[in-house]
N, C-alpha and C positions, 0 to 999 in steps of 0.2 A: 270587932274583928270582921274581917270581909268573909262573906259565905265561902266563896272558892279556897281558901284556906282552911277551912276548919278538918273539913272530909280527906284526911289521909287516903283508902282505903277499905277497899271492904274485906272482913276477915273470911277466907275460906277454910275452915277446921272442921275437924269430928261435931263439936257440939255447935258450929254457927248452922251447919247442914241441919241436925236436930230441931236448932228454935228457928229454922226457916219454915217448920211445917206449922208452924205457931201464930207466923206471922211476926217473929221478931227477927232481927237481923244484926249481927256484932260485924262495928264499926272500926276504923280505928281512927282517931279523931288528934284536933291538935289538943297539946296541956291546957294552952292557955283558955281554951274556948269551954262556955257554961251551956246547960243543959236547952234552955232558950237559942240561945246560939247555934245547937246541933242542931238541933227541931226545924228551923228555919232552913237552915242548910239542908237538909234531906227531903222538905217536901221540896224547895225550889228545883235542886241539882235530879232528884228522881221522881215528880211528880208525884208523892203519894200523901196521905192524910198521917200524921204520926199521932198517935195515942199517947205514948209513953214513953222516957228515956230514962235507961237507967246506965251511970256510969262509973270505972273503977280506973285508978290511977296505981302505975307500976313503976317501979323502981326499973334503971339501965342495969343488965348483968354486968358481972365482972369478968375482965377476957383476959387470960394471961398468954400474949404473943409468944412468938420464937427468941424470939433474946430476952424472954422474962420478963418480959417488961408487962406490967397489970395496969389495963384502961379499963374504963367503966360506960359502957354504952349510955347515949341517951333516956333519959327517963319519957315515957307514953302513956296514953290512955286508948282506955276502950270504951266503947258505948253502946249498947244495946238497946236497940232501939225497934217498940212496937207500933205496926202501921195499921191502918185499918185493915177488916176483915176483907178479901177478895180482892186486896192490893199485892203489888209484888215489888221488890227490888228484884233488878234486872241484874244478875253477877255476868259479869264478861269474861 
């Protein structure tokens, strides 16, 4: 998998702001890409040293439209990923 693919997205929420003081940072990553794969991809795309990844795969909700009709979003992952101490992801 080509690095510019992998990195959807950086997650900004309540608890991505929390493990930013940590030095970890939730991603949101493609399905098909492995823990090696993100690692690569986040030091090249953000410059930093990565420590650790840790990652969780979710199910697409179910969305039931205006005329009742029920779709199922895409299935995603997330990645959590720790960089060395006195590094930063840059959120834009």
């Amino acid at each position: 998998m080509k690095h510019e693919g992998v990195i959807r997205r950086v997650l900004v929420t309540e608890k991505g702001t929390r493990l930013a003081v940590e030095n970890r940072y939730m991603l949101e990553v493609a399905v098909a890409a492995n823990k090696f794969e993100i690692r690569q991809a986040v030091e090249k795309q953000f410059g930093v040293h990565v420590l650790k990844v840790n990652t969780q795969k979710y199910k697409g909700a179910m969305r039931t439209l205006r005329n009742r009709r029920v779709v199922r979003e895409s299935d995603w992952k997330r990645a959590i990923v720790t960089v060395k101490a006195g590094e930063r992801i840059e959120i834009v």
